[in-house]
C-alpha positions in Angstrom: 93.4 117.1 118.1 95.8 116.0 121.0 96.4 117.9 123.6 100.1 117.6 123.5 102.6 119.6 126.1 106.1 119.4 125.7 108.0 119.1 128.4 111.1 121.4 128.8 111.8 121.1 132.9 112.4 117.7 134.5 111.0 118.9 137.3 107.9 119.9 135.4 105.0 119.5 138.3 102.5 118.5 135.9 104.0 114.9 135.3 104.7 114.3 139.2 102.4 111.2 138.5 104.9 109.9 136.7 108.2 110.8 139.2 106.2 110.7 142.9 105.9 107.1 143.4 109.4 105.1 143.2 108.7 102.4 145.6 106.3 99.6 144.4 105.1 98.3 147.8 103.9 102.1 147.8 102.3 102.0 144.2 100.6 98.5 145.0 99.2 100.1 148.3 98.3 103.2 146.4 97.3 102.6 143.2 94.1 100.0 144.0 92.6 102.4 146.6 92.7 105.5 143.7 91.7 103.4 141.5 94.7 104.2 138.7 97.4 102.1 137.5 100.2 102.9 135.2 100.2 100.9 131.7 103.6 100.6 130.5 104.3 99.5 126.5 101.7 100.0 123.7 100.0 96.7 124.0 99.2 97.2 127.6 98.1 101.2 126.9 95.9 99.7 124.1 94.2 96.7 125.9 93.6 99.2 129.1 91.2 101.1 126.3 89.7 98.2 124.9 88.7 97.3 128.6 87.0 100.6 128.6 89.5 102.4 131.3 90.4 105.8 131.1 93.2 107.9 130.3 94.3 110.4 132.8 97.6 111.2 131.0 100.2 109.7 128.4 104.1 110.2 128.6 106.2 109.6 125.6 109.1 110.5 124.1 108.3 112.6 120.5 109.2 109.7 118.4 106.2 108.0 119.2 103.6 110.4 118.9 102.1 109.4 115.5 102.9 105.7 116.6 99.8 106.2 119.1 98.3 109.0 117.1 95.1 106.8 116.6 94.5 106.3 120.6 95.8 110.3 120.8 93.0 112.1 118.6 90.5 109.3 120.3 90.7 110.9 123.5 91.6 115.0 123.1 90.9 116.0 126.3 93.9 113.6 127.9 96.9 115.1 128.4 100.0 113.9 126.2 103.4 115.2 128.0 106.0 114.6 125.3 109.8 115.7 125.8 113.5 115.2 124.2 115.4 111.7 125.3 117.6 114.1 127.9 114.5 115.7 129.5 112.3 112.4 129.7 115.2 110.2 130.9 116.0 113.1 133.9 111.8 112.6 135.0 112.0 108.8 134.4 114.8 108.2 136.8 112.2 107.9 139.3 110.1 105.6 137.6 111.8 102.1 137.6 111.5 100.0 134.3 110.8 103.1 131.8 113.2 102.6 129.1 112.3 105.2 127.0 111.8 103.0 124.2 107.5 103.1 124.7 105.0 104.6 126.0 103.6 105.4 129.6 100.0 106.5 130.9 98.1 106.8 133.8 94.3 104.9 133.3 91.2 105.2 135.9 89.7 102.1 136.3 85.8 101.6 135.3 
C-alpha cells in the first residue's frame, strides 16, 4: 500500500526537497554531487525506474494518484506527499516549471 501524506501546510518541512532549491545553477551544482535528480512528468518518473533509480519521494496533486498507482504500490516504503491545487501551488512557487498538471519525485541514482 502507498505510503501517502497529505499535505495541509505549505510550509510542511517534509517536502523542503521540493521548495529549497530555486536556483538551477545551484541544483546542477548540487544535485550530481548527492547523487539525486528531480524527474518531472510521468514519462520521465517512469523511465527513471526502468533505469533502476530510486525513489526518495513523489509530489502530486490527488488527481493523479491512481494515474501512478502502479509505480505507487511498487515501491511502499517511498513517500507520496499529495495536497489540494491551493496548497501544492503555494509549495511549488519555489520550484520553477511545476505546473501542477504532473507529477514530481526525487530519484537516487544507481
Amino acid at each position: 500500500m502507498a505510503r501517502i501524506i497529505h499535505l495541509t501546510d505549505p510550509n510542511d518541512s517534509r517536502v523542503a526537497d521540493y521548495t529549497s532549491l530555486t536556483d538551477v545553477a545551484l541544483r546542477r551544482k548540487l544535485e550530481p554531487e548527492r547523487g539525486m535528480y528531480l524527474a518531472e512528468s510521468s514519462k520521465v518518473l517512469r523511465r527513471a525506474l526502468d533505469a533502476g533509480h530510486q525513489p526518495r519521494s513523489f509530489f502530486m496533486a490527488q488527481k493523479w494518484v491512481d494515474d501512478l498507482a502502479d509505480v505507487l504500490e511498487a515501491h511502499p516504503e517511498v513517500p507520496v506527499y499529495v495536497g489540494s491545487d491551493e496548497v501544492l501551488e503555494a509549495i511549488c512557487e519555489c520550484l520553477p516549471g511545476w505546473s501542477g498538471t504532473g507529477w514530481s519525485g526525487w530519484f537516487r541514482s544507481r
